[in-house]
FIKOLZA-1660 file (N, C-alpha, C; in steps of 0.1 Angstrom, whole numbers, plus 5000, padded with zeros to 4 digits):
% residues 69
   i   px   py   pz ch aa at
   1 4913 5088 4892  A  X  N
   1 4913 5091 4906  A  X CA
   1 4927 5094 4910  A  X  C
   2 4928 5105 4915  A  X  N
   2 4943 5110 4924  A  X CA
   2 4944 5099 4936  A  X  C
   3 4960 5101 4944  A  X  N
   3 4961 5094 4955  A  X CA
   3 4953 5099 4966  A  X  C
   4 4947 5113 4968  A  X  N
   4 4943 5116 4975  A  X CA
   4 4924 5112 4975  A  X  C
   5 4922 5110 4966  A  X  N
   5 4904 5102 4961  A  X CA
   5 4912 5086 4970  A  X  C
   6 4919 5085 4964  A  X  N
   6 4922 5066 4963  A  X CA
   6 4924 5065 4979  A  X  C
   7 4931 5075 4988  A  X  N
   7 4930 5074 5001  A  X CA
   7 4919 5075 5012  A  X  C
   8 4908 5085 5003  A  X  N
   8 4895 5086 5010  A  X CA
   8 4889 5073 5010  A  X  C
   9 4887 5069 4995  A  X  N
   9 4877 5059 4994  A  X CA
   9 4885 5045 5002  A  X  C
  10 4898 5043 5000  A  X  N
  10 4908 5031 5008  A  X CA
  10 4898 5038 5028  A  X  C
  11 4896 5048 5035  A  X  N
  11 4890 5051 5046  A  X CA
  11 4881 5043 5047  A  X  C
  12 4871 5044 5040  A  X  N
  12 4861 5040 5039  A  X CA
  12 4858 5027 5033  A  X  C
  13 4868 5018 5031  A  X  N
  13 4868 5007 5031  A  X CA
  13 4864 4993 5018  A  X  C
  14 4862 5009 5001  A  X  N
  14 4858 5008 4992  A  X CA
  14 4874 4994 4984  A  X  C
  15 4866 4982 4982  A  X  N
  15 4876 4976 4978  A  X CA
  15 4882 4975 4964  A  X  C
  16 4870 4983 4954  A  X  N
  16 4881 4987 4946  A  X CA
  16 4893 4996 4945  A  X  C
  17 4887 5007 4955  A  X  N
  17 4899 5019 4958  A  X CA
  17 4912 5010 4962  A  X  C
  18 4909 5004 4974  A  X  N
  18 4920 4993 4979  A  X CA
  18 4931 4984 4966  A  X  C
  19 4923 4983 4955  A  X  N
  19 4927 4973 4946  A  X CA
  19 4934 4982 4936  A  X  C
  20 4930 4993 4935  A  X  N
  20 4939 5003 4928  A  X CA
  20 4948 5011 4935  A  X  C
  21 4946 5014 4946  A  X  N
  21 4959 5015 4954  A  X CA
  21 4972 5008 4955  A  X  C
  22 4967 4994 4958  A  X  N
  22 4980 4979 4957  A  X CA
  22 4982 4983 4941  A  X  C
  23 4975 4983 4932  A  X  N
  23 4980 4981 4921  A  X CA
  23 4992 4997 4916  A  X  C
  24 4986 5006 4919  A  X  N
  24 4994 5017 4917  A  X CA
  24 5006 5018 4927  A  X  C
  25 5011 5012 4935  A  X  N
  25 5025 5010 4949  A  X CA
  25 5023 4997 4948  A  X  C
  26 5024 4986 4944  A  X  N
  26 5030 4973 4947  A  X CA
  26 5045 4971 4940  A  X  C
  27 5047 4978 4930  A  X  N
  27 5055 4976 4921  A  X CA
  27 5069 4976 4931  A  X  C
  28 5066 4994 4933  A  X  N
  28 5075 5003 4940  A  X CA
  28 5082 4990 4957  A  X  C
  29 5070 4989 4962  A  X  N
  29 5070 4984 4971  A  X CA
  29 5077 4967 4971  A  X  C
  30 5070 4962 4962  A  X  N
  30 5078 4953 4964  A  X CA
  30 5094 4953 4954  A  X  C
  31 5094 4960 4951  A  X  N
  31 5113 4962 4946  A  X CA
  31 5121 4968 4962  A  X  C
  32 5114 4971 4973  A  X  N
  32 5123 4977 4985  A  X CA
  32 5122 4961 4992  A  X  C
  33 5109 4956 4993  A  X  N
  33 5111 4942 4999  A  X CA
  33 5121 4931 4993  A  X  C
  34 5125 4929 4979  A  X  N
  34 5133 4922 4975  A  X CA
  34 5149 4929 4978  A  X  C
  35 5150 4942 4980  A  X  N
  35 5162 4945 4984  A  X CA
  35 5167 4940 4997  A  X  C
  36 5155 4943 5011  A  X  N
  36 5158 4936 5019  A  X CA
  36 5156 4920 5024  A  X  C
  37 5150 4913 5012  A  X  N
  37 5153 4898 5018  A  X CA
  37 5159 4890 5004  A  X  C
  38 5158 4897 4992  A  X  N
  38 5164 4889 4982  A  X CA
  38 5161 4875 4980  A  X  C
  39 5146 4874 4984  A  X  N
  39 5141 4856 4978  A  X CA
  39 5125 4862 4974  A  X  C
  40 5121 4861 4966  A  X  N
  40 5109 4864 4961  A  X CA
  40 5097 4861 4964  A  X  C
  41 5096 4847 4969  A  X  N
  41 5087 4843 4980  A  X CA
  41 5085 4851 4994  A  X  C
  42 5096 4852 5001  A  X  N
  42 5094 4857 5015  A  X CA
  42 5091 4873 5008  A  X  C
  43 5099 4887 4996  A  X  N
  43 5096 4897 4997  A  X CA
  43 5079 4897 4993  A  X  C
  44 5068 4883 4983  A  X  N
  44 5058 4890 4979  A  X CA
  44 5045 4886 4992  A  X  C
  45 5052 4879 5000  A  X  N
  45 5048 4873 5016  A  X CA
  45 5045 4893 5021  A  X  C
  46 5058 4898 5024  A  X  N
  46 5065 4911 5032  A  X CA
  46 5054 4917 5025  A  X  C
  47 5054 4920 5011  A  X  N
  47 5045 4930 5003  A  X CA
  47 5028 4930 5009  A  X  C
  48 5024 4913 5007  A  X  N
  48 5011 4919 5015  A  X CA
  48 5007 4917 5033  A  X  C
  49 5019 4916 5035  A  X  N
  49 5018 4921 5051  A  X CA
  49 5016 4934 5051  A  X  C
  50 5026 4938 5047  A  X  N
  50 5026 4954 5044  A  X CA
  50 5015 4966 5044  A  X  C
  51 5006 4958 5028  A  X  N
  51 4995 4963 5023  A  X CA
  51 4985 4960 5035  A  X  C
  52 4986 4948 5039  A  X  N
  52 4977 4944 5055  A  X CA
  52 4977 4956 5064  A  X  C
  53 4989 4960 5064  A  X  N
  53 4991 4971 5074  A  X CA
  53 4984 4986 5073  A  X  C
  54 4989 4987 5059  A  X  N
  54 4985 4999 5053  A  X CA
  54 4968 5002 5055  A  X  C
  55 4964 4989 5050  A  X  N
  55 4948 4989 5051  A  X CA
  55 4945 4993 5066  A  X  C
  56 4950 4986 5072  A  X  N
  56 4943 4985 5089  A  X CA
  56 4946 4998 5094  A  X  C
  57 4959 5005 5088  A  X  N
  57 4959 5018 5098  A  X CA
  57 4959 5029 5089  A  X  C
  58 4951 5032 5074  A  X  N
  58 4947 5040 5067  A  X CA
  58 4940 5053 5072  A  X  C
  59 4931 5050 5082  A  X  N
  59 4924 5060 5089  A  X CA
  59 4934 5073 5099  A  X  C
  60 4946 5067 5104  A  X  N
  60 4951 5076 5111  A  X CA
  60 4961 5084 5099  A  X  C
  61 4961 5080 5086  A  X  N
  61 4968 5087 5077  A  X CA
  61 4958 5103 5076  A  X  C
  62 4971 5112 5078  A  X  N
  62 4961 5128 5078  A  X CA
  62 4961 5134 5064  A  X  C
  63 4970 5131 5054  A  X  N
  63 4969 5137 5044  A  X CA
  63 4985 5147 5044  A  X  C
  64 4990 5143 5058  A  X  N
  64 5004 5153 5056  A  X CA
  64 5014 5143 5053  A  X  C
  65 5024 5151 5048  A  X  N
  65 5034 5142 5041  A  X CA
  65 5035 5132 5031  A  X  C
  66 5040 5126 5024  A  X  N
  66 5039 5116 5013  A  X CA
  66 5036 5103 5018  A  X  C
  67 5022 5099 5010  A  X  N
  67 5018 5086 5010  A  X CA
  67 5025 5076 5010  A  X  C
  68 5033 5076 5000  A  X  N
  68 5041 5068 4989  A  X CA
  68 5053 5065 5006  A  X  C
  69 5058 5077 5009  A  X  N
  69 5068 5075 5019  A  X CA
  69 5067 5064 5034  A  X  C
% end
C-alpha cells in the first residue's frame, strides 16, 4: 500500500491503515520530538499526541503537498 492508499483508508477510519501509517512515520517523527525536548519520556508522550492529531484531522488532508511534511 502507497501513502496515498494508507491516507484513504486512515479517512475512513480503517485501524490497520492507521497502524501502518504510525508504523511507517513514527520513526521519523519521533527523532524531531527528541530534538525538541531531549528526554524520551516526554518526546514518545509528544509522538502520540501528535499521531492523535494526525488521526482527528486526516480528513481535511487534500492530497496536496507532502504528507510526511
Amino acid at each position: 500500500m502507497d501513502d496515498s492508499q494508507l491516507i484513504a483508508a486512515c479517512k475512513k477510519q480503517s485501524r490497520n491503515a492507521q497502524k501502518a501509517l504510525y508504523e511507517l512515520y513514527a520513526p521519523k517523527m519521533m527523532a524531531v520530538c527528541l530534538r525538541y525536548c531531549q528526554n524520551g519520556e516526554t518526546a514518545r508522550d509528544l509522538l502520540h499526541d501528535g499521531f492523535l492529531q494526525v488521526f482527528t484531522q486526516i480528513g481535511s488532508y487534500s492530497g496536496k503537498g507532502s504528507f510526511e511534511g
